[in-house]
N, CA, C and O of each residue as an XYZ file, in Angstrom:
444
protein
N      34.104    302.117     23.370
C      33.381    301.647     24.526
C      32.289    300.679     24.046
O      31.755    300.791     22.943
N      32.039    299.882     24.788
C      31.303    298.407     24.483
C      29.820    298.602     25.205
O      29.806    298.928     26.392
N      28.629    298.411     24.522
C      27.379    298.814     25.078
C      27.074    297.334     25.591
O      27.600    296.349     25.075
N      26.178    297.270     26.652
C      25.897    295.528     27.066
C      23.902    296.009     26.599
O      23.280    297.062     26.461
N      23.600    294.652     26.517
C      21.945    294.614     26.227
C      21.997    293.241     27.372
O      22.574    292.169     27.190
N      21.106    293.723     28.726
C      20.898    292.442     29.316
C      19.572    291.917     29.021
O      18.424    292.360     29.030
N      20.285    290.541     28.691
C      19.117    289.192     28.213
C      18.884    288.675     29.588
O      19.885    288.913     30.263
N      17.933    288.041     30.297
C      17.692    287.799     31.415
C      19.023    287.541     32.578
O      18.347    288.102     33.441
N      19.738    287.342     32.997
C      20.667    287.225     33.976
C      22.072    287.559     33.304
O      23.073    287.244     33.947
N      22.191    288.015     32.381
C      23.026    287.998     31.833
C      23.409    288.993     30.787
O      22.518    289.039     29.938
N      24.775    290.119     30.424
C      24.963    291.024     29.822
C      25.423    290.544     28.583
O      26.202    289.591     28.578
N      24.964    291.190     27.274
C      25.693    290.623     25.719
C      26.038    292.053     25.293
O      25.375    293.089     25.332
N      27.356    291.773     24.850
C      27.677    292.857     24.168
C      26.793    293.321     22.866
O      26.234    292.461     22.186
N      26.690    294.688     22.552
C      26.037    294.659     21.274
C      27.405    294.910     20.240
O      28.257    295.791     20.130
N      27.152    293.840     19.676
C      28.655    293.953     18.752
C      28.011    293.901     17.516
O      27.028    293.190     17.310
N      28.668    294.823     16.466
C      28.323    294.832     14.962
C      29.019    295.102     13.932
O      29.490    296.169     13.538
N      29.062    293.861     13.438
C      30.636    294.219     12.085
C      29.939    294.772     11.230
O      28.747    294.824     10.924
N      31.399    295.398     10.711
C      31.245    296.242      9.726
C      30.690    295.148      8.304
O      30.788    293.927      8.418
N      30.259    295.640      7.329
C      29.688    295.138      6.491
C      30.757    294.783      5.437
O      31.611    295.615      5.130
N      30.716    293.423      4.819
C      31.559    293.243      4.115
C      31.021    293.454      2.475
O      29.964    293.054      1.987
N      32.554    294.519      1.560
C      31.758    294.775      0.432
C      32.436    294.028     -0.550
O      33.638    293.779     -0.639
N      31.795    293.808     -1.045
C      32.439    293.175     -2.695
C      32.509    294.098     -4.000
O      31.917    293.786     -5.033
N      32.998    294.834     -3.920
C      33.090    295.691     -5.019
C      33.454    295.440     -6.118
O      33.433    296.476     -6.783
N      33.910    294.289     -6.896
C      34.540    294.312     -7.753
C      34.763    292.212     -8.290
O      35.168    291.244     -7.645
N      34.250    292.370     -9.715
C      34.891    290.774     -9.737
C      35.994    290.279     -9.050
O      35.413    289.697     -8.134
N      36.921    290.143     -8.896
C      37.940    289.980     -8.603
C      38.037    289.591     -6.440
O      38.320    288.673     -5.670
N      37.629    290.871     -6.421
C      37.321    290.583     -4.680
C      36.492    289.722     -4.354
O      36.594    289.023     -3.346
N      35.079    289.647     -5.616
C      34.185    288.682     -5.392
C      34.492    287.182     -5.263
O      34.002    286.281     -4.583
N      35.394    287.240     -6.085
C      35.734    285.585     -6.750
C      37.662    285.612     -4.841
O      37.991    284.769     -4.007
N      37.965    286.434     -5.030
C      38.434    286.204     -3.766
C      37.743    285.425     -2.394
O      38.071    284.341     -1.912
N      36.547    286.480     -1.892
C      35.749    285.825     -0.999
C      34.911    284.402     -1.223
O      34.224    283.806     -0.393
N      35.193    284.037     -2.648
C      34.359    282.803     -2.532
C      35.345    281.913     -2.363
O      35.058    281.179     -1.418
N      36.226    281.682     -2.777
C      37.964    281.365     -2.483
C      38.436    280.945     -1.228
O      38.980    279.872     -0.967
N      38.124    282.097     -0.297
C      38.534    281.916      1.025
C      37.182    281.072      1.426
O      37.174    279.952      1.937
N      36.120    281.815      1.099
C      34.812    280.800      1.979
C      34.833    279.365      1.692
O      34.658    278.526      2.576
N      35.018    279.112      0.626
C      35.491    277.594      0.191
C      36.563    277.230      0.742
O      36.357    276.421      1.646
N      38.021    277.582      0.517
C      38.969    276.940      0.752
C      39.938    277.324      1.651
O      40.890    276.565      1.835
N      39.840    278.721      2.442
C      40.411    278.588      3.276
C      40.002    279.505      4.553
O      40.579    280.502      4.986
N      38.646    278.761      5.094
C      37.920    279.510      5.849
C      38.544    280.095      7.457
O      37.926    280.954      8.087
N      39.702    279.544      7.910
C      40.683    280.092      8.544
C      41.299    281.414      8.448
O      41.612    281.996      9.487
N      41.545    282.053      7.079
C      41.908    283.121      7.299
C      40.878    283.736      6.989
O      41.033    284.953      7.096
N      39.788    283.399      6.615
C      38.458    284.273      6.038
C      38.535    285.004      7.705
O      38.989    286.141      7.842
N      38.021    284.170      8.930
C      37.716    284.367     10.239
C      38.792    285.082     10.914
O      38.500    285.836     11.842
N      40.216    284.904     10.490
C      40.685    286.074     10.895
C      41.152    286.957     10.103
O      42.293    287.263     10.448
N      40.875    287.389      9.396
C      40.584    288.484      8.352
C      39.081    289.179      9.104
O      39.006    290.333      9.526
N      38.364    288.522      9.124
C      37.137    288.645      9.931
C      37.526    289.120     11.163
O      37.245    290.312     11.293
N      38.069    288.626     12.111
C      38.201    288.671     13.181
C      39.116    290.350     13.612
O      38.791    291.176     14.465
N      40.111    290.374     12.802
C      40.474    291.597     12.880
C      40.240    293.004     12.375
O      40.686    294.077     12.781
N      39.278    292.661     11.207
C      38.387    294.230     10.485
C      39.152    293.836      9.757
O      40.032    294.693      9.677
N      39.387    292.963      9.099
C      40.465    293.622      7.870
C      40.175    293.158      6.465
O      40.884    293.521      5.526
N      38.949    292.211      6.282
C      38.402    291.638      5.339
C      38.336    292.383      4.329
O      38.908    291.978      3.317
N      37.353    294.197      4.262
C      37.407    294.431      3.629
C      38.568    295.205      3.090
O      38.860    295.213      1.895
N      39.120    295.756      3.879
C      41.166    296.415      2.791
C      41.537    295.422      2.657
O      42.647    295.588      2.153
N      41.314    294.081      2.801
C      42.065    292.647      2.205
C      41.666    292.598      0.891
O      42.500    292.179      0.088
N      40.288    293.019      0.372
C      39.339    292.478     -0.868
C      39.542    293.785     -1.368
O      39.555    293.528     -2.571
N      39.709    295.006     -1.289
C      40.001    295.962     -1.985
C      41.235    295.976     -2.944
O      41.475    296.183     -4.134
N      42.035    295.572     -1.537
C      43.512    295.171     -2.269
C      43.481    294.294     -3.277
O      44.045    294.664     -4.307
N      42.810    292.866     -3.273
C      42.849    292.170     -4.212
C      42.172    292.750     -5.333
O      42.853    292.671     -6.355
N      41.077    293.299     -5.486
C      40.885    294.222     -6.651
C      41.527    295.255     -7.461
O      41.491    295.575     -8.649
N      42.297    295.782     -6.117
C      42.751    296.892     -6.832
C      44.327    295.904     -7.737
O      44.991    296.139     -8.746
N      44.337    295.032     -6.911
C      45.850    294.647     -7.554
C      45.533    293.675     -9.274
O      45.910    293.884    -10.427
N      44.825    292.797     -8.740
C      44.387    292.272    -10.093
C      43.603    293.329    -11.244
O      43.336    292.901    -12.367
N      43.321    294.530    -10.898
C      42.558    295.147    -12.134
C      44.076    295.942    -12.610
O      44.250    295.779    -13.818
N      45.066    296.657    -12.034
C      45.909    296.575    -12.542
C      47.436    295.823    -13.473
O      48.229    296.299    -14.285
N      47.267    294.343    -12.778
C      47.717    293.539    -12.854
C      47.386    292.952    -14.315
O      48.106    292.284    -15.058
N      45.833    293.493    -14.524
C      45.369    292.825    -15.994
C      45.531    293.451    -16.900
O      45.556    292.828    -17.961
N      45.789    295.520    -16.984
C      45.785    295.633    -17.884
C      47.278    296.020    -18.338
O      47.496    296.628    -19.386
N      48.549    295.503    -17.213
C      49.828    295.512    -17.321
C      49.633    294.137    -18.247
O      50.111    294.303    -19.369
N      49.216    293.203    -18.101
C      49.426    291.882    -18.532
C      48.602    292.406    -20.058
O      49.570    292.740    -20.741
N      47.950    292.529    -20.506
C      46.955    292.892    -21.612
C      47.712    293.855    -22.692
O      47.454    293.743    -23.890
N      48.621    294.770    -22.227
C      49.187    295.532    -22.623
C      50.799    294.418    -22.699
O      51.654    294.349    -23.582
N      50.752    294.139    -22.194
C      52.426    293.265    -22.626
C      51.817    291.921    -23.788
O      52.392    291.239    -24.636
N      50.624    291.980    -23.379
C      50.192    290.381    -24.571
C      49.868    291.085    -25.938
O      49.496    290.464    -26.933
N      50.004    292.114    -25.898
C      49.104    293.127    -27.121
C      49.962    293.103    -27.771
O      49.885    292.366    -28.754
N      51.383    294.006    -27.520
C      52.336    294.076    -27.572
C      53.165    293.017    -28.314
O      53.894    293.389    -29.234
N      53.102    291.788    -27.992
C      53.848    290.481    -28.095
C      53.060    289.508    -29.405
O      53.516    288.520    -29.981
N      51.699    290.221    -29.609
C      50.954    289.267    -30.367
C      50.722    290.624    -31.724
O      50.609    291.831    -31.511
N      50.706    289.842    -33.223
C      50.082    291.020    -34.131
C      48.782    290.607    -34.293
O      48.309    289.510    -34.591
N      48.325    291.590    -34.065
C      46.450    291.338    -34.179
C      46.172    291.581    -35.672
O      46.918    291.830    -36.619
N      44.941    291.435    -35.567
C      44.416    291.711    -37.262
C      44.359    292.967    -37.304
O      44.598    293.713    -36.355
N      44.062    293.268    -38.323
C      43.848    294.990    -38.352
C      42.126    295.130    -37.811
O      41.312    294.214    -37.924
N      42.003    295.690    -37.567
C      40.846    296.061    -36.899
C      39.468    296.446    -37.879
O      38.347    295.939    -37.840
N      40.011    297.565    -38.788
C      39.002    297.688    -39.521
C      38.150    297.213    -40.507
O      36.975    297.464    -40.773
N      39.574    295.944    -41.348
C      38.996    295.130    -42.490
C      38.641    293.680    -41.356
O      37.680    293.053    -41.802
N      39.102    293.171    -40.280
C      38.789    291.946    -40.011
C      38.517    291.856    -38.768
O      39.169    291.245    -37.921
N      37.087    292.748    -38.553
C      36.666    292.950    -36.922
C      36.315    291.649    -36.267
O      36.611    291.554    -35.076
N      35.622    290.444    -36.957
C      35.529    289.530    -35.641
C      37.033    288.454    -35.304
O      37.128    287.749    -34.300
N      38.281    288.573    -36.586
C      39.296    288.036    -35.904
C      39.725    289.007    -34.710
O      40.112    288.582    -33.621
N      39.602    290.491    -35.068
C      40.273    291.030    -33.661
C      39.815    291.003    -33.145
O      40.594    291.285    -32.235
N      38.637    290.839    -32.540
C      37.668    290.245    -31.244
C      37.892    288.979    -30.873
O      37.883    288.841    -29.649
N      38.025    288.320    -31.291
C      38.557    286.879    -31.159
C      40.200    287.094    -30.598
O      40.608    286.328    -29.726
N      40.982    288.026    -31.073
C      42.543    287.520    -30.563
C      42.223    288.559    -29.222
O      42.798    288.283    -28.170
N      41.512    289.484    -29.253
C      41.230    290.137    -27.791
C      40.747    289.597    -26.968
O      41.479    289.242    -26.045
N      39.537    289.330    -26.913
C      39.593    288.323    -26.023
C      40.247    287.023    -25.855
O      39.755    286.651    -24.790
N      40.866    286.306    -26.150
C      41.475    285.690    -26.195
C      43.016    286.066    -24.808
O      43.532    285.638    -23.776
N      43.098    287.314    -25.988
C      44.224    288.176    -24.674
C      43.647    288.025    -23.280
O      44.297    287.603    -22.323
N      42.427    288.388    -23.242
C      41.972    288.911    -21.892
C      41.235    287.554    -21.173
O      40.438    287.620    -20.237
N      41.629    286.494    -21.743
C      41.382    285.167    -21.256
C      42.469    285.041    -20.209
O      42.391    285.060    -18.981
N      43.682    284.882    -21.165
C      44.906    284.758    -21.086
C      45.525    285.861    -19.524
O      46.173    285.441    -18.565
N      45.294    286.548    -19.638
C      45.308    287.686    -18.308
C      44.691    287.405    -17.043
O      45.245    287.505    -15.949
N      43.361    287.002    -17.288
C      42.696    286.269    -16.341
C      42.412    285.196    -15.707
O      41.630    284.984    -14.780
N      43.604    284.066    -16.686
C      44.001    282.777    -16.025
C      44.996    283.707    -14.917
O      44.878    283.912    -13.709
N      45.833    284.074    -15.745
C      47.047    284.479    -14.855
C      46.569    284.656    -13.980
O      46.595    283.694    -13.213
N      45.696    286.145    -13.377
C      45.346    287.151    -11.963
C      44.693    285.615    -11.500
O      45.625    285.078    -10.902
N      43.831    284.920    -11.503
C      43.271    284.245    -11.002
C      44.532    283.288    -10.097
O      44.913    283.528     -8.951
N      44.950    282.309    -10.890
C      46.415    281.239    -10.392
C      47.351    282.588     -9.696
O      48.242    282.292     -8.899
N      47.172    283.659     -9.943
C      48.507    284.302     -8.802
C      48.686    285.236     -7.913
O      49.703    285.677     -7.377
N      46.923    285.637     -7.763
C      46.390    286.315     -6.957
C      45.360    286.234     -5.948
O      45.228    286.546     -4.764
N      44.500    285.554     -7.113
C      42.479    284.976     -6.535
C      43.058    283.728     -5.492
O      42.726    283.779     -4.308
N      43.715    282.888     -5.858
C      44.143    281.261     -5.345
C      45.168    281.464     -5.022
O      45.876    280.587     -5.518
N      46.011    282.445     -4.180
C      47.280    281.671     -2.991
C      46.969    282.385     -2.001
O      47.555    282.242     -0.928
């Protein structure tokens, strides 16, 4: 049921969206995405409540998405050994997790 607040001659609904959350890199860098580039579905995403299970989803899918991808690049690449040559394996790790995060970005964040 819809409450009215009358402003002089006239009834306004009191309407109040729900709050939109950003929980997570990924959802974050989503909403800036849509606010930039495709502010059409931002508004109906908006328009129907659905913004935020839209941005959850994208979090939840890209944080899994990265460490399926992280785990197949690990896999595919021989790292240094860890204990005698700690800043090459920091270097090919991140590196990995560069590599993961082009991906989620081009095939998740941007279409």
């Amino acid at each position: 049921m819809i409450k009215y607040t009358q402003v002089g001659d006239y009834l306004i609904p009191n309407l109040k969206m729900n709050e939109e959350s950003f929980q997570g890199k990924y959802s974050m860098m989503r909403m800036n995405y849509l606010r930039n580039n495709n502010p059409a579905l931002l508004l109906t995403l908006r328009m129907k409540n659905q913004l935020n299970t839209h941005l959850r989803e994208i979090q939840l899918q890209s944080t899994l998405m990265k460490k399926q991808l992280m785990n197949q690049l690990i896999q595919n690449t021989q790292l240094p050994n860890k204990e005698t040559h700690q800043m090459e394996w920091v270097k090919y790790m991140n590196n990995i997790e560069n590599q993961a995060e082009e991906i989620i970005i081009k095939e998740i964040i941007y279409s």
